[in-house]
VMD Tcl script that draws the C-alpha trace (Angstrom):
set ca {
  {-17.89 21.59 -23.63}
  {-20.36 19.67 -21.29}
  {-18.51 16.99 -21.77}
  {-15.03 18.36 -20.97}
  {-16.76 19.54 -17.80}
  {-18.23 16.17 -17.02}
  {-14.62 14.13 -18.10}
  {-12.86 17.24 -15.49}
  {-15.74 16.23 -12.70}
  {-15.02 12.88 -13.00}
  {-11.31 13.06 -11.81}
  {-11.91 15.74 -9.39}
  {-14.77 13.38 -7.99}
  {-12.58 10.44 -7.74}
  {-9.81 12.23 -6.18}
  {-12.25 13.94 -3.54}
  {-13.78 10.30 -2.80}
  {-10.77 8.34 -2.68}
  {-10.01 9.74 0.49}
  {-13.35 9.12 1.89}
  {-10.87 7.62 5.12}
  {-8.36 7.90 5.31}
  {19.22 2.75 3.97}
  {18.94 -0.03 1.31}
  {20.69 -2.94 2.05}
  {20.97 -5.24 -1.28}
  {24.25 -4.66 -2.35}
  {25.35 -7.06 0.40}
  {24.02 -10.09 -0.91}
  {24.28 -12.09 -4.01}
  {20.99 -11.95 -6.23}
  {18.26 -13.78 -4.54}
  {14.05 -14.34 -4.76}
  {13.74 -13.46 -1.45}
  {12.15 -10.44 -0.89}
  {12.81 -10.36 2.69}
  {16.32 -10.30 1.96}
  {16.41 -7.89 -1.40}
  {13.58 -5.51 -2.33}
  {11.68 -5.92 -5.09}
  {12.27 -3.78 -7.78}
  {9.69 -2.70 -10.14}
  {8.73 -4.72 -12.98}
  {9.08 -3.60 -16.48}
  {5.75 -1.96 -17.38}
  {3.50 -4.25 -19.67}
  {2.79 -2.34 -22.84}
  {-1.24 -2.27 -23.50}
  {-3.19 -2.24 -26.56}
  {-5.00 0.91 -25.56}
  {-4.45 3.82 -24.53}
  {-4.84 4.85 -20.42}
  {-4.36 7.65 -18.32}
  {-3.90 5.93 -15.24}
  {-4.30 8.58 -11.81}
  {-3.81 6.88 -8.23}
  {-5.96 8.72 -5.60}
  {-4.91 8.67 -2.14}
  {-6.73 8.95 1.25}
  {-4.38 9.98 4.14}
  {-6.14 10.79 7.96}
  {-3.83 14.17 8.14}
  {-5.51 17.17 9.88}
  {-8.44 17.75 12.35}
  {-12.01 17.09 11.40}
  {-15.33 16.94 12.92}
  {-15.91 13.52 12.13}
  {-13.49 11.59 14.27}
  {-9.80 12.53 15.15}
  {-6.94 13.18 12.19}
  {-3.32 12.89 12.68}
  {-1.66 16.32 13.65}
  {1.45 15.83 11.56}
  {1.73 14.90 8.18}
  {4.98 12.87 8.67}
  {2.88 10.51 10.70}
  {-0.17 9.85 8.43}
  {-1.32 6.84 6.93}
  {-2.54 5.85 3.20}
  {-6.44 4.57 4.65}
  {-7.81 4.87 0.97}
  {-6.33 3.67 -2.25}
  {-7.62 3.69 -6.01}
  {-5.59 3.62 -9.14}
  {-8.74 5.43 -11.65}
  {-7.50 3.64 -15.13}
  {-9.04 5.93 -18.17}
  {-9.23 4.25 -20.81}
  {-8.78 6.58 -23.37}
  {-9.51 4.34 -26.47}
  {-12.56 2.81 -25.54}
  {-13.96 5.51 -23.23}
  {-14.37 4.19 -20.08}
  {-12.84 4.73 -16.48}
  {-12.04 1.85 -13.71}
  {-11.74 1.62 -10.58}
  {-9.13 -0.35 -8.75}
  {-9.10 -0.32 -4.76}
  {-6.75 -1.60 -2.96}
  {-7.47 -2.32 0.65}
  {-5.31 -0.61 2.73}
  {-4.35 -3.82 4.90}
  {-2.83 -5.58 2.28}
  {0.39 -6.99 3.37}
  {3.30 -5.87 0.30}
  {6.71 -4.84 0.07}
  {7.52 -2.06 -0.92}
  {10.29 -1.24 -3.91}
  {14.00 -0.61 -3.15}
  {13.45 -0.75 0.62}
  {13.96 -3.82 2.58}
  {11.18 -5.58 4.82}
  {7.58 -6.32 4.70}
  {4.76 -3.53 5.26}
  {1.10 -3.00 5.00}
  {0.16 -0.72 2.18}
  {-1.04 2.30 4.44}
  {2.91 2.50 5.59}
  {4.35 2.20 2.46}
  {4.33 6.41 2.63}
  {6.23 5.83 5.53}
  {9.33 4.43 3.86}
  {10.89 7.41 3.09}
  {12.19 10.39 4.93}
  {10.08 13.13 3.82}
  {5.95 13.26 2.79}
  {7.04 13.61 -1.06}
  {9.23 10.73 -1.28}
  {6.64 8.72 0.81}
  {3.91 9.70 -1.73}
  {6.45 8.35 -4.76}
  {7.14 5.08 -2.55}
  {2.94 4.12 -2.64}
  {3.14 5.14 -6.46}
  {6.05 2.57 -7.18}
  {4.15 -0.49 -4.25}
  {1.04 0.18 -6.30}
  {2.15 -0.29 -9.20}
  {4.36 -3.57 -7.78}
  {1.19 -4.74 -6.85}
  {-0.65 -4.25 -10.19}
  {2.51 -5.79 -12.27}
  {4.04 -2.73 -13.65}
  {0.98 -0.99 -14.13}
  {2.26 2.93 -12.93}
  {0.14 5.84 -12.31}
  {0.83 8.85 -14.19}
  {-0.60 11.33 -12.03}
  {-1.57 10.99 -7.93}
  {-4.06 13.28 -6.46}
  {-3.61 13.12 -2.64}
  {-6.36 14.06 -0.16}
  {-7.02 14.61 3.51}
  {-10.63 13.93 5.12}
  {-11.00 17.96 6.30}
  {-11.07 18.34 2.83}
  {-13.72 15.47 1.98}
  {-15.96 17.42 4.96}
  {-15.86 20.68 3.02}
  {-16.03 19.68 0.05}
  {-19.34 17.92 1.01}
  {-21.17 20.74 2.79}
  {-20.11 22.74 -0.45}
  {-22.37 20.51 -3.03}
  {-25.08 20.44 -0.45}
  {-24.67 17.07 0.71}
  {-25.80 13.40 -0.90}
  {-28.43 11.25 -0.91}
  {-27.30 7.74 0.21}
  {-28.45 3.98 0.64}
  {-27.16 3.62 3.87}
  {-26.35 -0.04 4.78}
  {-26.65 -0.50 7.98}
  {-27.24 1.18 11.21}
  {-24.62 2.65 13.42}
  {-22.81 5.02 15.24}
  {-20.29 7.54 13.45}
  {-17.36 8.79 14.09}
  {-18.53 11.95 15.39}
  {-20.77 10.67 17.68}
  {-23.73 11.18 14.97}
  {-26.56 8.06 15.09}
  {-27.21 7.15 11.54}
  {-30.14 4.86 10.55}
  {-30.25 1.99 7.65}
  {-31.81 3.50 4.26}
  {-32.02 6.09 2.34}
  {-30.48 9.26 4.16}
  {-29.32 13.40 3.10}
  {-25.73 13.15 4.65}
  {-23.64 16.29 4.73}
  {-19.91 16.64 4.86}
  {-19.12 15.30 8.47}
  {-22.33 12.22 7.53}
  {-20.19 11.57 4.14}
  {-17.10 11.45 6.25}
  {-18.43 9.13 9.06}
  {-20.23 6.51 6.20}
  {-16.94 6.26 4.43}
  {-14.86 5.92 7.34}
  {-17.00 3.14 9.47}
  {-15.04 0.18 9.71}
  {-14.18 -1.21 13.15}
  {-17.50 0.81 14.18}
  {-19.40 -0.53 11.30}
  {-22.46 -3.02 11.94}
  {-22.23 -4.94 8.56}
  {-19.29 -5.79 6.81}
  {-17.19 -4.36 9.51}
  {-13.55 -4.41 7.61}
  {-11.72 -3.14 4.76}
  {-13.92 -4.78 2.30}
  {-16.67 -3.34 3.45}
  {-15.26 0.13 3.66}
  {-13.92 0.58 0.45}
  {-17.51 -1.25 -0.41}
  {-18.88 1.93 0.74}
  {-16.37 4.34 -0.48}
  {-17.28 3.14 -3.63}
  {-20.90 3.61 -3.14}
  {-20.18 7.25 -2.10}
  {-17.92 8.10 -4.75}
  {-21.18 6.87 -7.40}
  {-23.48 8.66 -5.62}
  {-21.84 12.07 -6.17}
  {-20.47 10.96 -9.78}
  {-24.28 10.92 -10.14}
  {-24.68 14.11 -8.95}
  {-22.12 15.99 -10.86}
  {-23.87 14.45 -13.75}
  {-27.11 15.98 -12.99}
  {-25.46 19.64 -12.42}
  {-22.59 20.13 -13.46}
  {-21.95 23.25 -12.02}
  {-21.15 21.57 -8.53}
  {-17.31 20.74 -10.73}
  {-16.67 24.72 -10.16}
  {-17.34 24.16 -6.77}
  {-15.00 21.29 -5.94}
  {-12.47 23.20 -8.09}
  {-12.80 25.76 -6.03}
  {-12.51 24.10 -2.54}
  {-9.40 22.54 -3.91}
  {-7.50 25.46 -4.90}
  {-8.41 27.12 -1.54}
  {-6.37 24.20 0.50}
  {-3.83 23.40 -2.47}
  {-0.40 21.74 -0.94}
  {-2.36 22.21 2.18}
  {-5.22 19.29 2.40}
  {-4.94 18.79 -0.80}
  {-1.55 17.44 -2.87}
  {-1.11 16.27 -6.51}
  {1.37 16.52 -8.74}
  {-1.28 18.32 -11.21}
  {-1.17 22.42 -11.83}
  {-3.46 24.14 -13.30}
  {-2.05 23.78 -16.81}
  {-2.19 19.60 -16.06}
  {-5.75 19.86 -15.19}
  {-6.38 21.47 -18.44}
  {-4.82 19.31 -20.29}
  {-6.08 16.16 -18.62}
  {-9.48 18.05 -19.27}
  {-8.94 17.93 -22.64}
  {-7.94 14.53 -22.78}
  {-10.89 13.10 -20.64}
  {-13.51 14.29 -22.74}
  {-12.97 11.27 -24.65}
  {-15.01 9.44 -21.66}
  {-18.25 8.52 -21.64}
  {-20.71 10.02 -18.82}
  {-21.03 7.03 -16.44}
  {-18.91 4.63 -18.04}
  {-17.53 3.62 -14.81}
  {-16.38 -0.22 -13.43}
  {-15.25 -0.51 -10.01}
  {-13.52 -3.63 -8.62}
  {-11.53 -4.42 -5.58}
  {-8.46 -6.28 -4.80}
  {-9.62 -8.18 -1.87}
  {-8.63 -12.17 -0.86}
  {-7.67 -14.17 2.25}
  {-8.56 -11.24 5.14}
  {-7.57 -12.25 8.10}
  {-5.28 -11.67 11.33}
  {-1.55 -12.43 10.35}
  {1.99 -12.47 12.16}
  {0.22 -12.84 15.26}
  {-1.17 -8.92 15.83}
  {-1.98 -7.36 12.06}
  {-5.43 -7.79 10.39}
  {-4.45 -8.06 6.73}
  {-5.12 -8.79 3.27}
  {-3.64 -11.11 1.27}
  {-4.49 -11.07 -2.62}
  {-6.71 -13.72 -4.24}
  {-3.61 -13.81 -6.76}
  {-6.11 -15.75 -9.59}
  {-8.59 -12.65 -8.89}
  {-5.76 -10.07 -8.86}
  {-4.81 -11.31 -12.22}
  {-8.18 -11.46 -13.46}
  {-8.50 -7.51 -12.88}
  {-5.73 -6.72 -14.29}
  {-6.45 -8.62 -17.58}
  {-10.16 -7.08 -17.67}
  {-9.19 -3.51 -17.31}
  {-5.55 -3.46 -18.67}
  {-5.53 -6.22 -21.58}
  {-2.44 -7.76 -20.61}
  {-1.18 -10.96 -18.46}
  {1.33 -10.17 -15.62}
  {2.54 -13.27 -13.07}
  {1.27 -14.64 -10.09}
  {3.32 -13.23 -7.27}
  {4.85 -15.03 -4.56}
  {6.54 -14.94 -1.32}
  {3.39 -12.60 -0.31}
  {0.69 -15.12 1.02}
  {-0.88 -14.96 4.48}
  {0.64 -18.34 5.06}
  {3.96 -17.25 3.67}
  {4.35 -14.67 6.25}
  {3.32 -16.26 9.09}
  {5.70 -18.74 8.59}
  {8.35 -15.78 8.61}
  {7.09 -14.36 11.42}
  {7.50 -18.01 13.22}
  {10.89 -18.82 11.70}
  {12.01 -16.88 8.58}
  {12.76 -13.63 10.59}
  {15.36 -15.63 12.61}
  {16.84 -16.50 9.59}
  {17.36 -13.20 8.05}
  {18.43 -11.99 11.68}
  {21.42 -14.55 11.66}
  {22.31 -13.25 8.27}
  {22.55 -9.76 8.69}
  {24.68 -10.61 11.98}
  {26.78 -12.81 10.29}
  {27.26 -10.29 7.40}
  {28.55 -7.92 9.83}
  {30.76 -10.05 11.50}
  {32.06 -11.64 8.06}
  {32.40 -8.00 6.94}
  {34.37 -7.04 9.69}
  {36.65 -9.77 9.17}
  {37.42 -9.68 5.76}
  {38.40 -5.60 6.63}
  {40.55 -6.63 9.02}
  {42.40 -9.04 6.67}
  {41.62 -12.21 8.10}
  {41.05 -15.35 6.58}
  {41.40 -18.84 6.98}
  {38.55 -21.61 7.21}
  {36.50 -20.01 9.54}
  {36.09 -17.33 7.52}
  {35.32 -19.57 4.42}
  {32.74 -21.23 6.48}
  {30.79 -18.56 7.81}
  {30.24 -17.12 4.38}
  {29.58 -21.02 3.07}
  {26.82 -21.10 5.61}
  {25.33 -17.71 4.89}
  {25.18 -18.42 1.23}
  {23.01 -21.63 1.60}
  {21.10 -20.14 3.94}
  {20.37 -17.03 1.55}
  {19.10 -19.97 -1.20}
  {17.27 -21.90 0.98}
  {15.33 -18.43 1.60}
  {15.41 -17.49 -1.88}
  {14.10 -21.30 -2.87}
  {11.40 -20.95 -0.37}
  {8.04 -19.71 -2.26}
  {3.88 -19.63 -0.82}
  {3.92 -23.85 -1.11}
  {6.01 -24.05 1.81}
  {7.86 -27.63 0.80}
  {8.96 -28.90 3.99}
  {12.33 -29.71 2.11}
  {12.87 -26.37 1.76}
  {11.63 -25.04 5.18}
  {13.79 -27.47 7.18}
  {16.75 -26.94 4.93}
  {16.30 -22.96 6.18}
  {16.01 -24.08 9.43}
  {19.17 -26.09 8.79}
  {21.37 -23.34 7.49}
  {19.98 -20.99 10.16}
  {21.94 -23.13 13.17}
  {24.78 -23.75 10.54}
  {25.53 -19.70 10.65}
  {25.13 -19.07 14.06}
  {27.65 -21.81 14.43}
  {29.76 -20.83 11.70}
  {30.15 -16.88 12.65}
  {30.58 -17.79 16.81}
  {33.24 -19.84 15.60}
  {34.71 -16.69 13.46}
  {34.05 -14.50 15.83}
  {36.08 -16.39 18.45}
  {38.99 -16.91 15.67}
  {39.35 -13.50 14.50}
  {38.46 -11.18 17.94}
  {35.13 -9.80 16.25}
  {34.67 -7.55 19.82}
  {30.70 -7.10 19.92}
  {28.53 -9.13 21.70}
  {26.92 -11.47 18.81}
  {22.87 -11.03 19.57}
  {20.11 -13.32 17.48}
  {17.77 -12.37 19.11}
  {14.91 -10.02 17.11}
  {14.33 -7.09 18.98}
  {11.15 -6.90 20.67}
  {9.30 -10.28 19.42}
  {5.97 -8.95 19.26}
  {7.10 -6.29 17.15}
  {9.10 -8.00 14.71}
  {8.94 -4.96 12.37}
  {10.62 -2.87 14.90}
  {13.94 -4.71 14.17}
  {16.25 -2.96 11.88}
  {17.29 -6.18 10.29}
  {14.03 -7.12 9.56}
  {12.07 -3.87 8.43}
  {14.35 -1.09 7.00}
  {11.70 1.36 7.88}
  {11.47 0.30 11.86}
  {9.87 3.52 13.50}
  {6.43 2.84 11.30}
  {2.73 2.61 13.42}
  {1.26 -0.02 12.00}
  {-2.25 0.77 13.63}
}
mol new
graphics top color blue
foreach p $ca { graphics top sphere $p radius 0.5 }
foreach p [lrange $ca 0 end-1] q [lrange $ca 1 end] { graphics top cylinder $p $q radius 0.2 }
display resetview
């Protein structure tokens, strides 16, 4: 029984600390690599030797707290924490796989490029958004899909704190919290609003001052009160209980009370602290002129993934920091010219023209569309001047059609607002997302 208690404190502790922060187009084109131009669709699952439950916890910065300001509506929040908990059910053990929240991804079935916090902003309504981070996590992790999410607001983190009677942390550095609290470096009782402000400090933070860092010190708070659960495990009643009181409120999962007990059963197969943490970090660093963003270490990436899950998924491409700058400088023009010319071709052909105008518009947007679809993280110039190439060739090709078949719109290249690329709806499907 202790240990069923323990295995059922363990989840509940990882979802409580994982929020320590907190119209598809591809049916127009012909099958393509280019993400850009078709979303990804999610990989066929690898099948592993043992045996995992695997639970994504999510962080979103809905509701108002004491510890710094929390979106209002829920429509409008953000994904600030993310860890897929992997239980290995066959050898015992649990890991921990975060996922900065600033890594640059794209996001399954929807067209565009996105940082991971908006991903639950592709979709019209908070459920389906919580379903879209389920299926980008688990195009990030090669297939790997969670079974279960627990999602989590930080008004909930705050309570839950002052409930256990606060932690004893090895605070890093010293600096200035969210609420306005001063905080010293070393060892310090935080309560629910000091738990709150340690795992939040990022931009305010005086080491380590990013999304590393952060979800450095998530993870350091999340041990702490594994810890503690450990040494009384009565404080599991107590976080059961604070959950239940804000159920579909602060707190969301797709867990009832039956689920937990049989997950419960199920986790007692894990040993008390058994628990490996690792992070999915690589090149951080400002990107498409205005985003701060992380781009996997894809050698590292795959390295987790073989350490916790046993199997070998690819490298992925088309996803580098490099990559998508060079969109942002070029390869957005080129998927601008083709959706125009797609419309304009599409108008044409309805209208029941045709004749070699016609012909060559669509001759041009098809190389174009390989030239993108060629074009991989290596940037070969060949390629890159060839898209460059085929970018003028369309614009030529469709004013040309326009002009021959009375197309009676205005024909505009032009991406709408430059220094907010993703607020173009041919480039981000999704265009009303804050990005902050």
């Amino acid at each position: 029984m202790l240990k069923r208690i323990l295995g059922l404190g363990l989840a509940l502790m990882l979802a409580v600390l994982s929020a320590a922060v907190l119209a598809d187009e591809t049916g127009v084109y012909n099958e393509c690599n280019a993400y850009i131009l078709n979303p990804p669709t999610l990989p066929e699952e690898p099948v592993t030797k043992h045996e995992f439950i695997n639970v994504l916890m999510v962080g979103v910065d809905y509701g108002i707290l004491t510890s710094g300001r929390g979106k209002e509506d829920i429509k409008n929040c953000h994904t600030d924490s993310v860890i897929m908990a992997a239980f290995d059910m066959t050898a015992g053990k649990v890991n921990l796989i975060s996922i900065p929240r600033d890594t640059l991804t794209y996001v399954p079935g929807v067209h565009g490029v996105y940082k991971l916090n908006a991903a639950i902003n592709c979709a019209p309504t908070f459920s389906e958004g919580i379903e879209s981070v389920q299926n980008t996590v688990a195009w990030l992790l090669g297939g790997i899909r969670p079974d279960h999410y627990l999602v989590i607001t930080p008004h909930l983190v705050e309570e839950i704190g002052d409930r256990i009677g606060g932690l004893d942390i090895d605070v890093e550095m010293t600096y200035g919290g969210h609420s306005g609290t001063p905080y010293q470096k070393g060892f310090q009782h935080l309560d629910g609003v000091g738990i709150m402000d340690y795992s939040r400090a990022r931009r305010n933070a005086t080491k380590n001052n990013n999304d590393i860092g952060r979800t450095s010190r998530q993870r350091t708070v999340l041990n702490t009160l594994y810890k503690k659960i450990c040494d009384n495990t009565n404080l599991v009643f107590d976080i059961l209980d604070v959950l239940v009181e804000n159920y579909d409120r602060y707190f969301f999962s797709d867990l009832s009370e039956e689920d937990i007990r049989n997950l419960l059963s199920r986790t007692d197969q894990v040993a008390t602290g058994n628990i490996s943490d690792y992070v999915l970090d690589g090149d951080l660093g400002m990107a498409m002129k205005h985003f701060n963003a992380n781009f996997f270490d894809q050698k590292k990436r795959q390295e987790v993934i073989r350490e916790v899950y046993g199997v070998e998924v690819p490298r992925q491409q088309q996803n580098s920091r490099g990559y998508l700058n060079y969109l942002h400088k070029y390869g957005f023009t080129a998927v601008k010219a083709i959706r125009v010319g797609t419309r304009v071709i599409d108008w044409a052909q309805n209208a029941g023209f045709s004749g070699d105008a016609l012909d060559k518009a669509v001759e041009e947007r098809e190389k174009l569309i390989v030239s993108l679809s060629d074009l991989d993280d290596k940037l070969d110039k060949k390629i890159t001047v060839r898209v460059e190439k085929h970018t003028n060739g369309i614009k030529q090709a469709v004013a040309n059609l326009k002009k021959a078949c009375g197309y009676p719109e205005k024909l505009n290249w032009s991406i709408v607002e430059t220094d907010k690329w993703y607020m173009d709806p041919d480039i981000n499907q999704y265009n009303d997302i804050d990005w902050n």
